[in-house]
DRENMIGU-680718 format. One record per residue: residue in one letter; x, y negated, z negated of N, C-alpha, C in turn. Coordinates in steps of 0.001 Angstrom, whole numbers, padded with zeros to 6 digits, always signed. Atoms other than C-alpha are relative to their C-alpha. Layout:
N
aXYZXYZXYZ ...
END
This chain:
390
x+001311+000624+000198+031840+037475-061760-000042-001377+000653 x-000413+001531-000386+033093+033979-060830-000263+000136+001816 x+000002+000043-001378+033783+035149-057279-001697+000158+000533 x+001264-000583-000690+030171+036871-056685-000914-001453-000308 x+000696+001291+000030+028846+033412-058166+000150-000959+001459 x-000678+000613-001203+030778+031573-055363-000946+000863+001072 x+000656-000340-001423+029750+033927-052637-001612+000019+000187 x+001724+000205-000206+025893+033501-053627-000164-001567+000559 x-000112+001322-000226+026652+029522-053793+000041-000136+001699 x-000122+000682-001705+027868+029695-050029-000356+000385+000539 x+001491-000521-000790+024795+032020-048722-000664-001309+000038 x+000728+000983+000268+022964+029670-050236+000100-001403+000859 x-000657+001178-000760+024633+026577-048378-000154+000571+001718 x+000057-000532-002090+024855+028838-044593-001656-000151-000168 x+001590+000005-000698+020860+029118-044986-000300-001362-000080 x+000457+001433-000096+019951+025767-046144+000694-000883+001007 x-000767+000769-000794+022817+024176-043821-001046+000593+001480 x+000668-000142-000549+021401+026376-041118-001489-000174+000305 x+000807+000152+000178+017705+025685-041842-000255-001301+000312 x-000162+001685-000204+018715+021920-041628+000444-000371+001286 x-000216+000475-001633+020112+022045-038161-001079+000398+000764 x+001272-000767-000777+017194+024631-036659-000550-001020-000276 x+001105+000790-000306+014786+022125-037513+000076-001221+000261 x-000222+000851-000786+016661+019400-036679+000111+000150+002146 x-000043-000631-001072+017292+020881-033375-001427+000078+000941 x+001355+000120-000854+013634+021652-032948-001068-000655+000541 x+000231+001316-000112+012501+018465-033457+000059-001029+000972 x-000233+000292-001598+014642+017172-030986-000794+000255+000934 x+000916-000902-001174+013682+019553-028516-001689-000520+000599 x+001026+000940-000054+010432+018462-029036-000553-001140+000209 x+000509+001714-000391+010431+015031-028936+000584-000180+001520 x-000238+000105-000935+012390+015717-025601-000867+000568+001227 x+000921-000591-001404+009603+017908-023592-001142-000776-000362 x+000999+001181+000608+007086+015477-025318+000414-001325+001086 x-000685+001493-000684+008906+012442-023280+000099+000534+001326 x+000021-000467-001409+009312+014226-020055-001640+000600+000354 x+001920+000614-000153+005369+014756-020298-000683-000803+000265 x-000060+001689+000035+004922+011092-020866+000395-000038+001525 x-000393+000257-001270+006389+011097-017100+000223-001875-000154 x-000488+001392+000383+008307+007751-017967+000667-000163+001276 x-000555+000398-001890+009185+005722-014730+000987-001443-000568 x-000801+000830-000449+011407+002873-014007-000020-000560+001608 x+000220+000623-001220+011649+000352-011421+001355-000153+000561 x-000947+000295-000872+014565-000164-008644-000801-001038+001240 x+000725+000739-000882+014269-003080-007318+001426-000631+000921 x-000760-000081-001388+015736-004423-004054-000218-001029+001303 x+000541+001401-000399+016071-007405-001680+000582+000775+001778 x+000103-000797-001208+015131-005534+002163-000193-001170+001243 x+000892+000818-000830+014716-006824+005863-001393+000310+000124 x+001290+000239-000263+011095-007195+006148-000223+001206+001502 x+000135-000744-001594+011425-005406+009950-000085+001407-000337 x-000426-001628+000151+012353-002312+008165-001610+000798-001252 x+001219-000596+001094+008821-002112+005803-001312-000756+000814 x+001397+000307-000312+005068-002713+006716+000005-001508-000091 x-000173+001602+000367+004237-006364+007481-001874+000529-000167 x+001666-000045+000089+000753-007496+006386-000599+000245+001205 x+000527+000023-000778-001886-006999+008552-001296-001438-000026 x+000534+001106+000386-004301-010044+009635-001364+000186+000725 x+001120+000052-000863-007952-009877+010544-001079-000767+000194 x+000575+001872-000622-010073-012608+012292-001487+000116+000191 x+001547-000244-000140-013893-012938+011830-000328-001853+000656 x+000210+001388-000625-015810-015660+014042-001031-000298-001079 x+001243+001287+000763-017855-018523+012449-001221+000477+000209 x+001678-000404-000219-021130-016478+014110+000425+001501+000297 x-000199-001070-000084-021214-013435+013251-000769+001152+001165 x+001043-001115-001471-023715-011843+016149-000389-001050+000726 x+000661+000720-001453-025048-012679+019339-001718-000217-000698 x+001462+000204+000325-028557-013954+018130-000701-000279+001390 x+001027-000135-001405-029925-014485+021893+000060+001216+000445 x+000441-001137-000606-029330-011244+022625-000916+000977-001070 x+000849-001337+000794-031527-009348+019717-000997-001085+000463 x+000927+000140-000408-034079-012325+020810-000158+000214+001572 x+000427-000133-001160-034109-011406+024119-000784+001170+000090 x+000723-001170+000047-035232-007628+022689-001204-000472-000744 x+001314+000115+000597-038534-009170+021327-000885+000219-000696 x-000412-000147+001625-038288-009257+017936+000179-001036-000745 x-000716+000871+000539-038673-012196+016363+000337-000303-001257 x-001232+000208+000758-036230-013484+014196+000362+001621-000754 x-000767-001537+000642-034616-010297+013980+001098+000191-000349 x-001153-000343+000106-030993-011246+013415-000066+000178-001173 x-000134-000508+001296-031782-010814+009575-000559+000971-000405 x+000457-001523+000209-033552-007648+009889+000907+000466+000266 x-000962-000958-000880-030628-006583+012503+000987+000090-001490 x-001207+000124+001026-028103-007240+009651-000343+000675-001435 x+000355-000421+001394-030007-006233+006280-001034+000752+000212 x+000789-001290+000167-032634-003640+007081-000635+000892+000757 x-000188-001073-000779-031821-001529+009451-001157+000502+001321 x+001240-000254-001398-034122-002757+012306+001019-000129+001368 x-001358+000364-001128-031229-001831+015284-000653+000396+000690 x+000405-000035-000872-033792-001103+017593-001123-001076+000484 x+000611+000763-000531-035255-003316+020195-001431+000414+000632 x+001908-000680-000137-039226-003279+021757+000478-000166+001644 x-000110-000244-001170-039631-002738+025516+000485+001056+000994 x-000863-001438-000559-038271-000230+028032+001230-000155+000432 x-000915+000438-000047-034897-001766+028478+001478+000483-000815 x-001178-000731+000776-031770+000371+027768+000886-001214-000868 x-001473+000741+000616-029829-002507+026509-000682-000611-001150 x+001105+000563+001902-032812-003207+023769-000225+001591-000826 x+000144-001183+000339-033568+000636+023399+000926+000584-000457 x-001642-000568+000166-030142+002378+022979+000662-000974-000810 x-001013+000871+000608-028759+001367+020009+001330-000247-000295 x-001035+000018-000356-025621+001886+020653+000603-001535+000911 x-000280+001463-000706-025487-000659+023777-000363-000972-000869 x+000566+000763+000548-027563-002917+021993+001061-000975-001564 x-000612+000245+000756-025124-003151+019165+001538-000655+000153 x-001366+000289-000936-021957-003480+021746-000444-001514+000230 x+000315+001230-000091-023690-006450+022781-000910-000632-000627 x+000523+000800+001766-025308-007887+019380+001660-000766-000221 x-001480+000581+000653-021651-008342+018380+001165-000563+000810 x-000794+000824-000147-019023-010437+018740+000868+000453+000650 x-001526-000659-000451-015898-009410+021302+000930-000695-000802 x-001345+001213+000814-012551-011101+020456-000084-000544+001390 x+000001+001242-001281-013038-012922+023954-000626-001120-000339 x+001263+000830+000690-015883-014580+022475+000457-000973-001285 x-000593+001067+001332-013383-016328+019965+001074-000397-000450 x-001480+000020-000086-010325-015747+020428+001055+000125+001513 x-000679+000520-000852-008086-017059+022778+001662+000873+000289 x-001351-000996+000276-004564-015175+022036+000755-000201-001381 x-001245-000219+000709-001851-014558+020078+001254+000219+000128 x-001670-000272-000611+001907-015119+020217+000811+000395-001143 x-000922-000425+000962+004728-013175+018271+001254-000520+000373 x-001250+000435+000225+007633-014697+017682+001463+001059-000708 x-000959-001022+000532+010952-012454+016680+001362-000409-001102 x-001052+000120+000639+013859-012640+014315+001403+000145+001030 x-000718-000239-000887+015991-010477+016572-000151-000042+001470 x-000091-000711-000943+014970-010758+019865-000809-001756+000360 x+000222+001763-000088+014771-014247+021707-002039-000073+000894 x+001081-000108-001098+011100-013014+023899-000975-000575-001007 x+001018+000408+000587+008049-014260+023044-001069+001043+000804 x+000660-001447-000326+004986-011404+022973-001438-001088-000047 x+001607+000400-000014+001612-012849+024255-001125+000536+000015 x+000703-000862+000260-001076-011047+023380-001445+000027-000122 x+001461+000756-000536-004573-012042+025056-000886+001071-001325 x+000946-000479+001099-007921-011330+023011-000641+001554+000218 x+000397-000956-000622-008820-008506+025601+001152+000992-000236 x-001046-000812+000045-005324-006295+024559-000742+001229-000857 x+000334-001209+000375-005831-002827+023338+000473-000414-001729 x-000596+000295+001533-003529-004309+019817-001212-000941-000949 x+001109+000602+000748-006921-006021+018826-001128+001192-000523 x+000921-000873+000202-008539-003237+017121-001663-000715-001205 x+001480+000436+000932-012622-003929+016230-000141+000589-001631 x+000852-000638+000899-014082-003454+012404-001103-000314-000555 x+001238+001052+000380-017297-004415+011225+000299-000153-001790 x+000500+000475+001206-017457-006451+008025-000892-000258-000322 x+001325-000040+000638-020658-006133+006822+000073-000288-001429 x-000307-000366+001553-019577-005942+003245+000594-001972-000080 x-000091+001347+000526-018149-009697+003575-001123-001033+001277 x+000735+000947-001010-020872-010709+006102+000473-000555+001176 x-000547+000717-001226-018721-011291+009104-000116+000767+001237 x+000416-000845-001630-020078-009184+011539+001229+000890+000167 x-001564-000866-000277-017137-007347+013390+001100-001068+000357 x-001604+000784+000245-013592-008719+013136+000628+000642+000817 x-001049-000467-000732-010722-008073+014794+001366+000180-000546 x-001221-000022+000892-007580-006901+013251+000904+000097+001583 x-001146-000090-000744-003874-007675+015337+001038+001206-000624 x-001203-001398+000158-002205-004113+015023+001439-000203+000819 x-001298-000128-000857+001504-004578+016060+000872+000860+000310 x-000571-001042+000399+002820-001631+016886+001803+000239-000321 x-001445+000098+000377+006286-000452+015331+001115-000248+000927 x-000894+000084-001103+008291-000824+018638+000009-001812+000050 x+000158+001721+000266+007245-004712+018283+001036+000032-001019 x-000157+000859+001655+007594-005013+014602+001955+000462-000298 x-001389-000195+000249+011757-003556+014677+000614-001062+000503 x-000545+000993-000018+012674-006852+015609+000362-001415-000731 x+000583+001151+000941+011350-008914+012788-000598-000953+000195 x+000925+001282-000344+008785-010875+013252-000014-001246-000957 x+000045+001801+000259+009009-014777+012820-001065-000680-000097 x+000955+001455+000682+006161-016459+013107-001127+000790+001343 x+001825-000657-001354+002319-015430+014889-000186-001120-000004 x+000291+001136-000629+001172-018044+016472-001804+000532+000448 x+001127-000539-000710-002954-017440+016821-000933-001209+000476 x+000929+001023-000395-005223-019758+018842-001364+000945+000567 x+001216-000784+000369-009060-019352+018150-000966-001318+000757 x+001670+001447+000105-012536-021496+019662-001162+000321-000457 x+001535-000023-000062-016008-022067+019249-000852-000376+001253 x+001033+000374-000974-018254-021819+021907-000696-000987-000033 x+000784+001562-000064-020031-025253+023163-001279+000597-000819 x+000931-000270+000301-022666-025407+021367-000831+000934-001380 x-000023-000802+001381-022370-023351+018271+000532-000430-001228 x-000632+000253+001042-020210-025376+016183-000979-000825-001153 x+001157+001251+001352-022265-027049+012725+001129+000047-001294 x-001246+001135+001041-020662-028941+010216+000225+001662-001463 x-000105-001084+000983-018937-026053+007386+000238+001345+000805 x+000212-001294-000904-018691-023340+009963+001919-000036+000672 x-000984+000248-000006-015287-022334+010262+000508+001754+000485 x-000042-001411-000243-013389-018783+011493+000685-000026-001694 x-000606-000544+001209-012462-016585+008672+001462+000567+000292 x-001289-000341-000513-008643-014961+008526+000029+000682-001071 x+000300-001177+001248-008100-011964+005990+001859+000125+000141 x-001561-000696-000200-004490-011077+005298-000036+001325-001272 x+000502-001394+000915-004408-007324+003759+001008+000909+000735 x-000969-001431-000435-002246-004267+003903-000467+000599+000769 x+000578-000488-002006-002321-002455+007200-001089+001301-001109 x+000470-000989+000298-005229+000041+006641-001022-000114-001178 x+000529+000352+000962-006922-001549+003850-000729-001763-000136 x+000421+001017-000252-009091-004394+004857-001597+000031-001020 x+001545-000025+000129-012957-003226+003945+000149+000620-001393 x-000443-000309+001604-011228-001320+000692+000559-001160-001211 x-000732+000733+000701-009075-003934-000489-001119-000991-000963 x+000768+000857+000709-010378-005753-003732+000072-001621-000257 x+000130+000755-000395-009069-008638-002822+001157-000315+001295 x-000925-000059-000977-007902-009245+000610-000072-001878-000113 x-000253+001740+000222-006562-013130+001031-000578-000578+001130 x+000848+000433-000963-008934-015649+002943+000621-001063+000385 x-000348+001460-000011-008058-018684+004675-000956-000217+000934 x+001370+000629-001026-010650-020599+006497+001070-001547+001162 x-000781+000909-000941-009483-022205+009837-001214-001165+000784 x+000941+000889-000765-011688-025413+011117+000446-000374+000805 x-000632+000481-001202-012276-026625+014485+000862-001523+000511 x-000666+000743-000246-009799-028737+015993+001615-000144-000686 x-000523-000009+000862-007603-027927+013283+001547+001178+000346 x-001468-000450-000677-003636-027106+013993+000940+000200-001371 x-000455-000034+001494-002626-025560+010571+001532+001166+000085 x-000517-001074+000329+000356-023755+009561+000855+000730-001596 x-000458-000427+000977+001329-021372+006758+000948+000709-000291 x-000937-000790+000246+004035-019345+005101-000508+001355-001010 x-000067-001313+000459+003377-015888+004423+000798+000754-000732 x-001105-000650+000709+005596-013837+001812-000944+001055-000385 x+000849-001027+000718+004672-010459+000982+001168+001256-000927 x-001045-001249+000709+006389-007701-001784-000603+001435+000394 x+000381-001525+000057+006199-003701-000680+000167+001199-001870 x-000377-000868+001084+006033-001892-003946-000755+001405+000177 x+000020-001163-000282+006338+001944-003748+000198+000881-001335 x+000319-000405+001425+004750+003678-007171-000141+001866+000332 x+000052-001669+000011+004430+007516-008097-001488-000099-000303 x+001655-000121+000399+000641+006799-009584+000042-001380-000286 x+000312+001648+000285-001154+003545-010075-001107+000411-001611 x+000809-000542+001858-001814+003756-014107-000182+001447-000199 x-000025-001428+000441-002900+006930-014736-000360+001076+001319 x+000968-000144-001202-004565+007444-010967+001017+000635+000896 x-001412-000349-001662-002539+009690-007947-000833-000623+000363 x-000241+000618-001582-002380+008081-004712+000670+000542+000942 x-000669-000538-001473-001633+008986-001434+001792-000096+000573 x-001480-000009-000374+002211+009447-000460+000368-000582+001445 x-000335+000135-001679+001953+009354+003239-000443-001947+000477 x-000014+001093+000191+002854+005688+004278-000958-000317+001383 x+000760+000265-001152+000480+005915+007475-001447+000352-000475 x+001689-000085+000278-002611+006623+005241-000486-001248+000372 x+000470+001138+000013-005228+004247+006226-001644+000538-001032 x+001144-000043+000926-007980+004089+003442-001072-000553+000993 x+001498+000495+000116-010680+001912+004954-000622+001400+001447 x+000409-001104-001973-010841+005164+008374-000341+000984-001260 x+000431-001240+000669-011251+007697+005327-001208-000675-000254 x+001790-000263+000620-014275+006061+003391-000349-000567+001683 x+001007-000065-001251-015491+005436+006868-000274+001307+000500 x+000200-001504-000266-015188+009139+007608-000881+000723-001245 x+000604-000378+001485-016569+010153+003874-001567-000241+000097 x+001399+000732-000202-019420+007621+004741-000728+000772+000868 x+000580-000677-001030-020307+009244+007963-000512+000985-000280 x+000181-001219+000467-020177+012549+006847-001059+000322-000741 x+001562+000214+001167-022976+011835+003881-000890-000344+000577 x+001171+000248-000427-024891+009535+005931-000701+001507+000729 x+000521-000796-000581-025355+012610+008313-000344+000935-000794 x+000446-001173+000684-025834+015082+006155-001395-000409-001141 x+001336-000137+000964-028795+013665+003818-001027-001060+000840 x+000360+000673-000623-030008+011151+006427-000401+000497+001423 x+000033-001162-001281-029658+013191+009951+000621-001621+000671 x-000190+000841-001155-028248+009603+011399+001181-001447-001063 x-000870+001042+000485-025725+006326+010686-000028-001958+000055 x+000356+001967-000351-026018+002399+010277+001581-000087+001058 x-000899+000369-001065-023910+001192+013061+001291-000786-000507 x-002090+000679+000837-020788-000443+010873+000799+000563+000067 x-001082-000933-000163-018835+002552+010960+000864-000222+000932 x-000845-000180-001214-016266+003537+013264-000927+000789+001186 x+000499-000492-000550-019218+005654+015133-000935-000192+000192 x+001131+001230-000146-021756+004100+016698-001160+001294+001078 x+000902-000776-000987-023486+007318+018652-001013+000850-000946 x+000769-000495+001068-025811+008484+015373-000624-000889-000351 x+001206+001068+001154-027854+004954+014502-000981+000462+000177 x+001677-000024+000063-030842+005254+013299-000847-000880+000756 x+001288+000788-000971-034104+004582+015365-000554-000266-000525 x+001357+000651+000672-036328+004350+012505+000295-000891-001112 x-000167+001105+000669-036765+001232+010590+000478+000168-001278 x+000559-000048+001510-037745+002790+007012+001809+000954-000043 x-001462-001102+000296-034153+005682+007478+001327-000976+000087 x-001252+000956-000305-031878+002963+009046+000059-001045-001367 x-000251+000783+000853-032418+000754+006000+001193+000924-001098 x-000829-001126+001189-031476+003734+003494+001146+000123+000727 x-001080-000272-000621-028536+004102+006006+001034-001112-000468 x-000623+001080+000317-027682+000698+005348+000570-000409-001548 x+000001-000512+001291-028091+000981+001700+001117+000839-000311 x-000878-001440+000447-025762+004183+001590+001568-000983+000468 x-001820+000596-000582-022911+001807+003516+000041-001185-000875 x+000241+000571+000860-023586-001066+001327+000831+000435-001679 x-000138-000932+001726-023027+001403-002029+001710+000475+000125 x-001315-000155-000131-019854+002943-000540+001048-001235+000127 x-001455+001105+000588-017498-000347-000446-000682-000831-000848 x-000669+000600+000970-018781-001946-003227-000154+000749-001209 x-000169-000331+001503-020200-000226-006022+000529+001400-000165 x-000690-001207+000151-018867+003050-005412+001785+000231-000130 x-001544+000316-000282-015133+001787-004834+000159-000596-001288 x-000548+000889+001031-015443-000479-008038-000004+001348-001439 x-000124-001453+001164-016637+003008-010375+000910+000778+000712 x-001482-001656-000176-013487+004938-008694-000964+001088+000668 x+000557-001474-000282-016146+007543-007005+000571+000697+000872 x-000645-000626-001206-014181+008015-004148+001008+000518+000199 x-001333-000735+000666-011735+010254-005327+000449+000884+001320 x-000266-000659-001414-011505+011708-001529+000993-000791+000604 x-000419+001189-000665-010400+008399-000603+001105-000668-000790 x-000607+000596+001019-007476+007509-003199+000576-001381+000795 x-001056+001373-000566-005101+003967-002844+001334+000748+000338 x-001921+000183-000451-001695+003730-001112+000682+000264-001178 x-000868+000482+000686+000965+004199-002861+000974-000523+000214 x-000900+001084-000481+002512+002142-001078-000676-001565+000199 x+000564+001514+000555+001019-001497-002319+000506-001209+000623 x-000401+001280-000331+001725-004764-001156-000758-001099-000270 x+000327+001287+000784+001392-008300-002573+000011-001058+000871 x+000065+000535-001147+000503-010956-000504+000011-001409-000367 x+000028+001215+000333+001087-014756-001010+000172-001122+001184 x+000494+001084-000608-000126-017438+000813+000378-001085-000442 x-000529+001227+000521+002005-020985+000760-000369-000760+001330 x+000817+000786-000871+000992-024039+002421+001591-001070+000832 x-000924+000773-000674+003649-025139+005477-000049-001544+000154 x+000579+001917-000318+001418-028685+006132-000625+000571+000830 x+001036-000017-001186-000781-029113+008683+001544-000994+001112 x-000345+000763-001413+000894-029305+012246-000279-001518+000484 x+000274+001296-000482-000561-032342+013749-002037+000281+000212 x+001169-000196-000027-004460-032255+012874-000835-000700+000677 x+000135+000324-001098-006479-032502+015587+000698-000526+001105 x-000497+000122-001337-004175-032208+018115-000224+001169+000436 x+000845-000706-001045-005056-030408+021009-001056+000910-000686 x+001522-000038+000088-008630-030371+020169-000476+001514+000757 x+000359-000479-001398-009118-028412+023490+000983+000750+000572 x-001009-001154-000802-007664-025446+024855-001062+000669+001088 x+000976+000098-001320-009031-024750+028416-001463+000381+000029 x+001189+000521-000089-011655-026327+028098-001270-000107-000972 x+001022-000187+001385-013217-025282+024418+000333-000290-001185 x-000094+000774+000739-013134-026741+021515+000948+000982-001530 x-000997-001146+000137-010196-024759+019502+000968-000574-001358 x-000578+000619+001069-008243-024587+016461+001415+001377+000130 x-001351-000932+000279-004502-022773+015653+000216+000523-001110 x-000142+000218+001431-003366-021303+012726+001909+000538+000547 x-001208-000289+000110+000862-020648+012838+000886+000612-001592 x-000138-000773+001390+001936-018099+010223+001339+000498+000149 x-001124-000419+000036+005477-017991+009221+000598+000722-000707 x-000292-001090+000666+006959-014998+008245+001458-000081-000745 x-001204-000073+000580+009961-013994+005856+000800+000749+000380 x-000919-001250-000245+013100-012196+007259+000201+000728-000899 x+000163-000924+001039+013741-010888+003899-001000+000516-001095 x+001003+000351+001005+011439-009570+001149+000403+001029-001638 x-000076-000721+000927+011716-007795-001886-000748+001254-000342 x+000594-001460+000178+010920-004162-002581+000376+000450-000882 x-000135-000607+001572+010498-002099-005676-000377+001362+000860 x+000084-001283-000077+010750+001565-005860-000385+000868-001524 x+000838-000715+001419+008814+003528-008794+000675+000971+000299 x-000482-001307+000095+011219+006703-009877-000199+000535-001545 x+000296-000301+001593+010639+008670-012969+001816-000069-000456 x-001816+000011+000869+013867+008034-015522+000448+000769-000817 x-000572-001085+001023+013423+011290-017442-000317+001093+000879 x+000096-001487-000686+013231+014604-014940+000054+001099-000592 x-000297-001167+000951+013302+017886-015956+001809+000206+000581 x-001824+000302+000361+017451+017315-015100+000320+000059-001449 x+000037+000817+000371+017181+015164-017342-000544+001467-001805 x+000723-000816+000908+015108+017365-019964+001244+001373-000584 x-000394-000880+000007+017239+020072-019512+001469-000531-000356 x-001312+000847+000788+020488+018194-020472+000115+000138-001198 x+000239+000684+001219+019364+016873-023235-000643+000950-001204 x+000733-001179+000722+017723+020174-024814+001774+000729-000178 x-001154-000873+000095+020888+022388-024137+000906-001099-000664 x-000568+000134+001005+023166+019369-025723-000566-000042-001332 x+000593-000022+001032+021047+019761-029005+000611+001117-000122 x-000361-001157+000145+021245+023233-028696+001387+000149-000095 x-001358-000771+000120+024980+023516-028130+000545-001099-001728 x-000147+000603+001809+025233+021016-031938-000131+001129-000742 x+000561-000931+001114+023447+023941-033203+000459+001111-000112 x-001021-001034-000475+025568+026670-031695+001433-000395-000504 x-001162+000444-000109+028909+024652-031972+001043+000490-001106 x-000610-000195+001319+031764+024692-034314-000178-001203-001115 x+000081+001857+000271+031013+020808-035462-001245+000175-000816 x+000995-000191+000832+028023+021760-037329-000331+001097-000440 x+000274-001637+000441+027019+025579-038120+000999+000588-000423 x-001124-000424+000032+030466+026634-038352+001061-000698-001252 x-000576+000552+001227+031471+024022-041140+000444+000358-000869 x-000130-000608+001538+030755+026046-043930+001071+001015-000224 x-001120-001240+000099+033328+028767-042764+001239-001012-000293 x-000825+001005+000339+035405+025290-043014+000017-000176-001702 x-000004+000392+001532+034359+024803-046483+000460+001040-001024 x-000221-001367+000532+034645+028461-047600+001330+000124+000153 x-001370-000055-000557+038374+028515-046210+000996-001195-001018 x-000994+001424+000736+039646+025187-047970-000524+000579-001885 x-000191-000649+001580+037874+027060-051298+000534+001120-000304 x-001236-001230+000292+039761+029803-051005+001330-000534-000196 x-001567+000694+000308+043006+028263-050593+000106-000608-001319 x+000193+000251+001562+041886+026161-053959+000481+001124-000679 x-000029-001549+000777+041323+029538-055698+001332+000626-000124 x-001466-001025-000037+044178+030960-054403+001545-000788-000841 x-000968+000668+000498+046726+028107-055433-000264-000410-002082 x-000410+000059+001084+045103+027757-059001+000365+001464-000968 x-000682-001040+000586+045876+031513-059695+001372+000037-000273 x-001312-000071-000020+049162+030986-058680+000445-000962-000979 
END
């Protein structure tokens, strides 16, 4: 009777013992595919040459944003604030270069001859110096409409340059006789390559004439899996502001039949006053209020980010050389960092990781170290038993 008591006692103990690991076990388990859900990240961070990651990109708007004698020469008056805000891009007369808004728009706007003088790159590794007139193919046009600067000019360097490490740009800028008024100054944007007309805040510095300034540039590459809860683009040659310019296009034409001339495509403006406004309107909506509500889910961010900080070297020697052949001219000298710091976003729980950590639970629950005890306990009460018979 005694014994069959005993052997109910240590059922009793294998289920409840067992019952107590299973749901410890499952628990676990749980809280472990629960946490690898969560997609929990971690940072690796890391002190890189600069030559070997994206350098900022820098883009240069003049003090006048359009040719205003040439929309009055199409006979129109005061049309440079129609030309700009409501979508009057056509001129009166029979004159292709007032008619065709295309030409008309080529020469409305600003070249980089018209303001810019050159640019010199300086190297880390490599003793040459890279001069790089305003007329070079590495001056690619964009129109800023969105910060009012007409079209700009961004200095694209291509990667066969930039593997040397660049030291220091050197850019010299004028004002045409006759244009300069007191407050009127070029603009200078510093922004991640590809993200100038997107960026929510790209960094400004204002260069006045005569003025021989130079600064120190530092920038961090950080390389994320999602920004907050948001994917982003992987590929480190996305350029955001060429998609919503493609996105843009695409809409204008399709509910409009035509395009405001800011784009990258200038062979669709509108001819008529009352469509070209709504055109303008529709480009207007896409970089700001459509970019600030997230609509442009076609168009995601980099995920490859960069931080941009602007420190103040001194001023060169202000107002010196006033005059660069022959126009009235200012410098800006931007010194770069050989090294910079880079972060790398990796998740710190994988399904590796998951799968580890599940199967050692599981093998607790399997093992001899826990489930298997009781045949420990049952064994040492036998021996009892057995020694107080004896």
């Amino acid at each position: 009777m005694q014994t069959y008591k005993s052997f109910g006692y240590q059922r009793l103990f294998k289920i409840l013992t067992f019952l107590a690991c299973f749901s410890f076990v499952s628990w676990q388990c749980y809280k472990s595919v629960d946490k690898y859900l969560q997609e929990p990240r971690s940072t690796l961070l890391k002190i890189d040459f600069a030559k070997d990651w994206p350098t900022p990109t820098f883009t240069v708007c003049s003090s006048e944003p359009i040719n205003d004698d040439v929309l009055e020469g199409c006979s129109r008056s005061g049309w440079s604030e129609r030309y700009l805000n409501e979508g009057a891009w056509v001129g009166s007369g029979t004159d292709e270069n007032c008619t065709d808004p295309k030409i008309l728009y080529e020469n409305a706007m600003k070249k980089a001859e018209e303001f810019i003088h050159y640019a010199k790159v300086k190297y880390f590794f490599n003793p040459t110096v890279s001069k790089i007139q305003a007329n070079s193919s590495l001056w690619k046009p964009v129109h800023a409409y969105v910060t009012r600067h007409g079209r700009c000019y961004q200095l694209q360097i291509p990667p066969e340059m930039q593997e040397f490490g660049i030291r220091e740009i050197e850019l010299f800028v004028f004002w045409p006789q006759g244009t300069f008024k007191r407050g009127n100054y070029m603009r200078i944007f510093f922004h991640a390559p590809g993200e100038f007309l997107t960026s929510r805040e790209p960094k400004p510095f204002g260069l006045y004439i005569k003025e021989q300034v130079a600064i120190e540039l530092d920038h961090q590459i950080d390389n994320v899996l999602k920004l907050g809860n948001e994917n982003c683009v992987q590929d480190p040659m996305y350029n955001r502001d060429t998609c919503v310019n493609e996105v843009l296009f695409k809409q204008s034409m399709e509910t409009l039949g035509c395009t405001s001339p800011w784009g990258l495509n200038q062979d669709h403006i509108c001819t008529n006053d009352t469509i070209g406004k709504e055109a303008h309107e529709l480009y207007k909506n896409y970089f700001t209020k459509k970019l600030e509500d997230g609509f442009l889910e076609k168009c995601q961010r980099s995920c490859q980010t960069m931080k941009i900080r602007i420190g103040s070297a001194g001023n060169i020697n202000k107002k010196l050389q006033g005059y660069v052949n022959g126009k009235p001219s200012g410098s800006l000298h931007i010194k770069m960092h050989e090294v910079i710091t880079v972060t790398q976003d990796q998740y710190s729980y994988n399904w590796l990781n998951l799968v580890a950590e599940v199967g050692g639970y599981v093998g607790l629950f399997l093992g001899l170290s826990v489930y298997q005890v009781t045949d420990l306990v049952d064994r040492i009460y036998q021996l009892s038993f057995i020694e107080k018979i004896l």
